[in-house]
C-alpha positions in Angstrom: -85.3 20.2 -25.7 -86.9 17.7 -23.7 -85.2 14.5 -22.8 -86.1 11.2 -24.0 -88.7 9.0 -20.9 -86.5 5.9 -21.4 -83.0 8.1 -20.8 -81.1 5.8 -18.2 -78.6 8.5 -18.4 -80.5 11.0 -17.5 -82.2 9.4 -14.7 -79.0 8.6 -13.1 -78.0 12.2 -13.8 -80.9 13.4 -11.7 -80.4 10.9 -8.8 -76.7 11.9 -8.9 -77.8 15.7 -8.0 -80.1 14.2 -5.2 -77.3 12.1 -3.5 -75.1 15.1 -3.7 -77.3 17.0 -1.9 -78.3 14.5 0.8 -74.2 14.2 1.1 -73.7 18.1 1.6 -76.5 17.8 4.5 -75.2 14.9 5.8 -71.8 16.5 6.3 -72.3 19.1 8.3 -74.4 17.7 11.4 -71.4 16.1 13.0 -69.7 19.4 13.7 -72.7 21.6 14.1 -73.0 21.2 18.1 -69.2 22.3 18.0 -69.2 24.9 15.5 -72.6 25.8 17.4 -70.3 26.3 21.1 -67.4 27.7 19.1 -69.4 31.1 17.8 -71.4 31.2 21.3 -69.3 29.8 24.3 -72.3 28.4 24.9 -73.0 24.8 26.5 -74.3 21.7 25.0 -77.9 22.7 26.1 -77.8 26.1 25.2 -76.2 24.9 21.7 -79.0 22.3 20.9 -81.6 25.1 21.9 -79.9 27.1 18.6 -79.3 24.1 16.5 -83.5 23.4 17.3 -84.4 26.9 16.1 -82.2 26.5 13.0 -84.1 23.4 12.0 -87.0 25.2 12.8 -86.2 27.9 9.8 -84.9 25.4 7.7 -88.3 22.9 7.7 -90.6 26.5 7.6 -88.8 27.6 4.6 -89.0 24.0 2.7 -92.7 24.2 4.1 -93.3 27.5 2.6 -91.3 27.1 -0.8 -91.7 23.7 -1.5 -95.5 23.7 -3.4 -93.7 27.5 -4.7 -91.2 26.0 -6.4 -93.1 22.6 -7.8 -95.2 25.2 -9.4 -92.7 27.9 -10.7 -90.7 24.4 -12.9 -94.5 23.9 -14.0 -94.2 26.6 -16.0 -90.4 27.5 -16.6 -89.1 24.0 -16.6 -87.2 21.9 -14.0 -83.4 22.8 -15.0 -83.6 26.0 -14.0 -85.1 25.4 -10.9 -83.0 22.7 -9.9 -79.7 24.6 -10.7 -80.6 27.9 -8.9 -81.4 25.8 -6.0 -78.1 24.4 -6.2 -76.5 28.1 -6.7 -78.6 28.5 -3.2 -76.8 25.5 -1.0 -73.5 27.0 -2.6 -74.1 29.9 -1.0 -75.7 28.8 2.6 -72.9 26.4 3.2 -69.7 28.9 2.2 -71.7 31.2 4.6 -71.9 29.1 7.4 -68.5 27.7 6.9 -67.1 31.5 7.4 -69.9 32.8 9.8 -68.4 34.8 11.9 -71.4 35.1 14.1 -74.7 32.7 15.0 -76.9 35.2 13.2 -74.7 33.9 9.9 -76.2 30.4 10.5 -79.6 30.8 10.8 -79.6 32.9 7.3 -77.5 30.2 5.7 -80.2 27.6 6.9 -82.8 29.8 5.8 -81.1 29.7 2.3 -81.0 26.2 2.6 -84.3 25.6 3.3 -85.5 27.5 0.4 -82.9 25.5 -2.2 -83.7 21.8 -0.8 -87.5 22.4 -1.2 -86.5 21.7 -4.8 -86.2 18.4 -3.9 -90.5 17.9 -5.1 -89.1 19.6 -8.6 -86.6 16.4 -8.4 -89.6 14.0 -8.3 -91.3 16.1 -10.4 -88.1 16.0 -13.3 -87.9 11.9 -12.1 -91.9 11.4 -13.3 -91.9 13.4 -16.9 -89.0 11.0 -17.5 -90.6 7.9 -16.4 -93.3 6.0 -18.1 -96.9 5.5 -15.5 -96.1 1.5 -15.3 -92.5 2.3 -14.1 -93.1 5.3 -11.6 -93.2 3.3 -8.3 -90.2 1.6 -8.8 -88.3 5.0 -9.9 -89.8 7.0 -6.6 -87.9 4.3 -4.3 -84.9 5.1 -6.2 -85.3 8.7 -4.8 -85.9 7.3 -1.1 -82.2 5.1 -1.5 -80.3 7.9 -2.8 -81.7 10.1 0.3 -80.5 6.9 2.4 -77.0 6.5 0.7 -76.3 10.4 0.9 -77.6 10.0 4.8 -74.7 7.1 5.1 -72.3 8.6 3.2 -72.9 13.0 4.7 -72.1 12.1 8.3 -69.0 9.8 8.0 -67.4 12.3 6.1 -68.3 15.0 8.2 -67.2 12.8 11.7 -64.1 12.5 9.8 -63.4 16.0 8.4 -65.1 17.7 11.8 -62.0 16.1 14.3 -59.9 19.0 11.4 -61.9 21.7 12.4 -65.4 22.1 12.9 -65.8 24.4 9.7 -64.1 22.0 7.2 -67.2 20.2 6.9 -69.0 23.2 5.5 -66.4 23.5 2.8 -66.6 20.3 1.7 -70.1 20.5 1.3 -70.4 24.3 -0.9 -67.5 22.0 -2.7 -69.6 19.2 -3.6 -72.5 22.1 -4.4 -70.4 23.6 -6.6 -69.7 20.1 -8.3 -73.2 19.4 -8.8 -74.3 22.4 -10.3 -71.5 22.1 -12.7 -72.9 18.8 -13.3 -76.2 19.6 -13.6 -75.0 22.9 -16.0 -73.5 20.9 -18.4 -75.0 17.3 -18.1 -78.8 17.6 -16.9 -80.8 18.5 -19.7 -85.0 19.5 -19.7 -87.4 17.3 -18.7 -90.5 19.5 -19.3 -91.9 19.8 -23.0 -92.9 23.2 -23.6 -96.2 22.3 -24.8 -96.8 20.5 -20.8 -96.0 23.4 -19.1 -98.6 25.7 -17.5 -98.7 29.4 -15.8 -97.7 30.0 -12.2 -100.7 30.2 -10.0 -100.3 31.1 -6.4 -103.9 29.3 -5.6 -102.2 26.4 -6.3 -98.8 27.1 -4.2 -100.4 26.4 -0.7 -99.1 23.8 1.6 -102.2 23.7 2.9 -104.5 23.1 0.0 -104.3 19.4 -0.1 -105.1 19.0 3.3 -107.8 20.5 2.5 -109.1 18.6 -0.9 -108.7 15.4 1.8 -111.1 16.7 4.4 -114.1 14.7 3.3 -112.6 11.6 3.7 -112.4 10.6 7.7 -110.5 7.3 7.1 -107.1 8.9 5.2 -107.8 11.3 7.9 -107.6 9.4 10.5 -104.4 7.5 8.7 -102.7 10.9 8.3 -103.8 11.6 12.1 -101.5 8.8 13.3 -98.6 9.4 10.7 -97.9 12.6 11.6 -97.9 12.1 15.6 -95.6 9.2 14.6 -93.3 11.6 12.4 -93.6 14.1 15.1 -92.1 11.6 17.6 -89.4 10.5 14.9 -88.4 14.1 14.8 -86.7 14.0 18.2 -83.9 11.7 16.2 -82.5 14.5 13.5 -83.0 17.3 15.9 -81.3 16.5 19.8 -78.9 13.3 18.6 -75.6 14.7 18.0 -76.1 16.8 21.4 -77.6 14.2 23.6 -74.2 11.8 22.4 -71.8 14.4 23.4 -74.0 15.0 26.5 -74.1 11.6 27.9 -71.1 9.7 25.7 -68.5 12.1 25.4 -68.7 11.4 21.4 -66.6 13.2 19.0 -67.8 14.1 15.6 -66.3 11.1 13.9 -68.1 8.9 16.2 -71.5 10.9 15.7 -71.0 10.5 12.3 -70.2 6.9 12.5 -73.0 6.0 14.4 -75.3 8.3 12.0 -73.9 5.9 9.3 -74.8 3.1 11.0 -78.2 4.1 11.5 -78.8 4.7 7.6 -77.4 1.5 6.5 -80.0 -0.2 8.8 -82.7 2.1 7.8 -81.9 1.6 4.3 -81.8 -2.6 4.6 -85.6 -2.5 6.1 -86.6 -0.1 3.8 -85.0 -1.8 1.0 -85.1 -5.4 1.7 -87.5 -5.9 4.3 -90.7 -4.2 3.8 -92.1 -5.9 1.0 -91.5 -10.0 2.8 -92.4 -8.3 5.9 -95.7 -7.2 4.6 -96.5 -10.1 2.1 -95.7 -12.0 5.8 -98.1 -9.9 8.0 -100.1 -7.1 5.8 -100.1 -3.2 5.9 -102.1 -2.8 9.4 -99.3 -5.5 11.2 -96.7 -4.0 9.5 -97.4 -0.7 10.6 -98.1 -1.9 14.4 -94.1 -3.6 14.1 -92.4 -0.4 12.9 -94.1 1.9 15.8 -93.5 -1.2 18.5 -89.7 -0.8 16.9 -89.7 2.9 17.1 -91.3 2.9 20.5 -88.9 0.6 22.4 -85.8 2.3 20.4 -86.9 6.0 21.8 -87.9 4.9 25.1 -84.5 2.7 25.1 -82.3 5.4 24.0 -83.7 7.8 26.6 -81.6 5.8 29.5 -78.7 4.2 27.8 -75.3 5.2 29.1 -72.9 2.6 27.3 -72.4 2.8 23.6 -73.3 -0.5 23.3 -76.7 -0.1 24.7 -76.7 3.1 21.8 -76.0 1.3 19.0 -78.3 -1.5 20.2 -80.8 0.6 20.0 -80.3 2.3 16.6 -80.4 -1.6 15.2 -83.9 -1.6 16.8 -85.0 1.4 15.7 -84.2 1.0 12.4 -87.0 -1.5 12.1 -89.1 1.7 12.7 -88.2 2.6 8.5 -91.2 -0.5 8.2 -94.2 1.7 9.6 -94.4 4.7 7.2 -94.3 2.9 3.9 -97.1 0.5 5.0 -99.3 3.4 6.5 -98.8 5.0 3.1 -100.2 2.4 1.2 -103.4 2.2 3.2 -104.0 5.5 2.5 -103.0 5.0 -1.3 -105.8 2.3 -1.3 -108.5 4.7 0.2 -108.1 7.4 -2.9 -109.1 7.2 -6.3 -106.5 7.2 -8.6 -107.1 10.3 -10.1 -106.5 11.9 -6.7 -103.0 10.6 -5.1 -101.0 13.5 -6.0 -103.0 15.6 -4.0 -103.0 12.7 -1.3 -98.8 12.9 -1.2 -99.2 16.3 -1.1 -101.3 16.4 1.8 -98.7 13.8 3.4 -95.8 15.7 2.7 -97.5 18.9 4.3 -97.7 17.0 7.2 -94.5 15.8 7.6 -93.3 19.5 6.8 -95.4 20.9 10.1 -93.8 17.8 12.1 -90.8 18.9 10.8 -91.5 22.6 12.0 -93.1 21.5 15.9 -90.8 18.6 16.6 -87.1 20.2 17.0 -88.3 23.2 18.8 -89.9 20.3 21.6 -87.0 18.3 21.7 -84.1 20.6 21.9 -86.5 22.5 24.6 -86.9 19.2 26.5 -83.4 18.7 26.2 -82.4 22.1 27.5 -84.9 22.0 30.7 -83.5 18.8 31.6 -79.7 18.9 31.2 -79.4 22.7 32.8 -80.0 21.1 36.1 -77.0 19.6 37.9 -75.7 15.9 36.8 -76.8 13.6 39.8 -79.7 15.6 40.8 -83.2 14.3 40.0 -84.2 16.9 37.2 -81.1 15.8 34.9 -82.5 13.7 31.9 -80.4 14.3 28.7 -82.9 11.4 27.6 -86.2 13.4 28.3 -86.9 13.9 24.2 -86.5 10.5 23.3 -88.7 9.3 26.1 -91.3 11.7 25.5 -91.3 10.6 21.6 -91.6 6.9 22.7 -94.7 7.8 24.6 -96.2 10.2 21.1 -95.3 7.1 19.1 -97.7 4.9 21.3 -100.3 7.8 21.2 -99.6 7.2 17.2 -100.3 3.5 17.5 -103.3 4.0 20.0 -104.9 6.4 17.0 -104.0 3.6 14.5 -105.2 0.8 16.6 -108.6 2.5 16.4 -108.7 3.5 12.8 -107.7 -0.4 11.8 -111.2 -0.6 14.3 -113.4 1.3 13.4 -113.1 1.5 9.7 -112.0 -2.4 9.7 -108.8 -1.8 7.6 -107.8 -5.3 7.6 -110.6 -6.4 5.3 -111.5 -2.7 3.9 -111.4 -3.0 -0.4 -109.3 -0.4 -2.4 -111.1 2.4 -3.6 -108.1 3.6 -5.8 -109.6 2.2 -9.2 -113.1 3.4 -8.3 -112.8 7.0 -8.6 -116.8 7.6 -9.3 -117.6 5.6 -6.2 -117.9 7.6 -3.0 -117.2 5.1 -0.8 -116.3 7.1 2.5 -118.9 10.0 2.3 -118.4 12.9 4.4 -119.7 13.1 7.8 -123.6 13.0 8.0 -123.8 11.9 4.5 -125.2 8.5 3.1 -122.3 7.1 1.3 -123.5 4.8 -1.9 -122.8 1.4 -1.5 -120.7 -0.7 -4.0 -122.0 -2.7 -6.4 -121.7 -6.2 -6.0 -120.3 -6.6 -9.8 -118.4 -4.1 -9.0 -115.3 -6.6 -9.2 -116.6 -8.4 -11.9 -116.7 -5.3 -13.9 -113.2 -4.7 -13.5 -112.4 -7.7 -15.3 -114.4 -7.5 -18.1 -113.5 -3.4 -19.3 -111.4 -0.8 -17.8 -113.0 2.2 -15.8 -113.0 5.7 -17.0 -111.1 7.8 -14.7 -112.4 12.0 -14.0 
């Protein structure tokens, strides 16, 4: 039976399972550089090389199974989906807490990538419960439980890791286990049977909604400089906890503790800040601040060797949480209403192939640079983060002249004109708006598609 849209219980029931998640992930990246050199005798380098093909798997497989499994709790529902996925993280964390070998790891972060591309069946579960006027404000509850479960996952970790670099892991298929019992007994359907519609594999391409978007050059364009900007933002996750052992000798509890305090400050701008910030500036400044932010944080990061210039740093780069909300509502504003599910599914495919490309550059940059000997002029742990700072002002430079050429700053919304083909394709004469266009809107309502 499907739940009731104005069930606080259940939509804290649903967050709940999120946070969990984002905790389990959280826990283990502390320790993995360790557990990493423990199954391989491997050094730092050679570890972060491994960790960067492990996040490779991991982001192909959420890549891959993410539109897969949106569309599979389309037609079965979204309990069963989201409690097999949890059955999955059970399983990929008990077998990377007892892998005896690296081969072990990679499978288990295979696994895991499959069962955390359920987290689009989350937000899928979050919108059937929530009414239209209220869906905004629920999907920023999703991004703070990601941040909590990101503040929360690493100290814990940090803390557990100086026991033993596999006690993490335990914890974590613990606090699987604990959810899926939670969502077994607690969680109930969201979907009505009579909403639900057959599996189609047409549908289940990453790629499709790049593809709907291809006749509009300005989202584009926008998507063009978002995803070099997540690509640069990539070199964080993937070389962090190896370039701090590298360079600052850190143990796992102050990896964690410094992961922590990178979340609470990406959560306060996030949270707090980006809606003064751009009622203060607008979108296009906004933007511009959180890649300056980003930019000097990587670039600064890449040469620090005192952990206050590290945590310095972070504080900066935190700011950087600013530019992808405010690029995301451009684009929101240049597609009809009828069409911004395909438009976030076009922006989360992007972030997914960022996700796939950006650790296998860093940790390779990291490698080539920290194999030569300390002293001599080819050791840079900080190579990755320097390289990203220069990708993020690439990012701003294709910005800079999208804001240009299509004159973002006084551009109109398109969103509630979804019969008005404002940005024509390429060679085509687009129609120009009506000039009671506006006045229309005041007087009646549009009819959507």
């Amino acid at each position: 039976m499907a739940v009731s849209p104005q069930s606080r219980l259940t939509l804290a029931c649903i967050l709940l399972t999120i946070l969990l998640d984002m905790v389990g992930l959280g826990i283990i990246l502390p320790v993995l550089p360790q557990l990493i050199g423990e199954l391989t005798g491997g050094t730092v380098a050679e570890a972060a090389v491994i960790g960067g093909y492990m996040v490779f798997f991991y982001s192909l497989m959420q890549f891959i199974f993410g539109p897969v499994l949106g569309n599979l709790s389309d037609q079965f529902g979204r309990r069963p989906i989201l409690l097999i996925s949890l059955v999955g993280l059970t399983i990929d964390y008990a077998i990377m807490g007892f892998a005896p070998a690296v081969i072990y790891l990679f499978i288990g972060h295979a696994i895991a990538g499959i069962s955390g591309a359920a987290v689009a069946t989350a937000t899928a579960y979050i919108a059937d419960i929530t009414p239209h006027e209220k869906r905004a404000q629920r999907f920023g509850l999703i991004g703070a439980a990601f941040g909590l479960g990101f503040i929360i996952g690493p100290v814990i970790g940090g803390v557990l890791g100086e026991i033993g670099p596999r006690w993490p892991f335990y914890a974590a298929a613990v606090l699987a286990v604990s959810n899926l019992l939670f969502g077994f007994f607690v969680l109930p359907e969201s979907l009505a049977k009579d909403k639900r519609r057959q599996f189609d594999i047409r549908r289940a391409n990453p790629f499709g909604a790049l593809w709907i978007l291809s006749h509009n050059p300005v989202v584009l364009w926008l998507l063009a400089a978002l995803g070099l900007f997540t690509l640069a933002s990539q070199a964080f996750p993937s070389v962090w906890n190896f370039f701090t052992i590298e360079v600052l000798s850190f143990s796992s509890s102050q990896i964690g503790l410094a992961l922590g305090a990178f979340g609470v400050g990406f959560a306060v701008s996030q949270a707090f800040l980006i809606a003064p910030v751009i009622k203060r500036l607008g979108e296009w400044s906004t933007v511009l601040l959180g890649m300056l932010a980003a930019a000097i944080a990587m670039t600064g990061t890449a040469f620090i060797h005192t952990q206050f210039g590290l945590y310095g740093f972070l504080m900066v780069g935190s700011l950087a949480g600013l530019a992808g909300p405010a690029i995301n509502s451009l684009m929101s504003r240049q597609v009809a209403d009828d069409a911004q599910g395909e438009l976030q599914g076009a922006i989360n495919a992007t972030n997914s192939l960022t996700a796939i490309i950006g650790p296998l550059l860093a940790t390779q940059l990291f490698r080539f640079f920290t194999t030569a000997p300390k002293g001599s002029t080819f050791y840079f742990p900080g190579a990755p983060f320097l390289g990203a700072g220069i990708l993020v002002f690439v990012a701003a430079g294709v910005f800079v002249f999208t804001a240009w050429r299509f004159d973002l700053m006084h551009r109109p919304s398109v969103a509630k004109h979804p019969h008005r083909p404002d940005l024509a394709p390429p060679g085509q004469q687009a129609t120009p708006p009506h000039e009671d266009d506006d006045e229309d809107e005041t007087r009646a309502p549009r009819m959507g598609h």
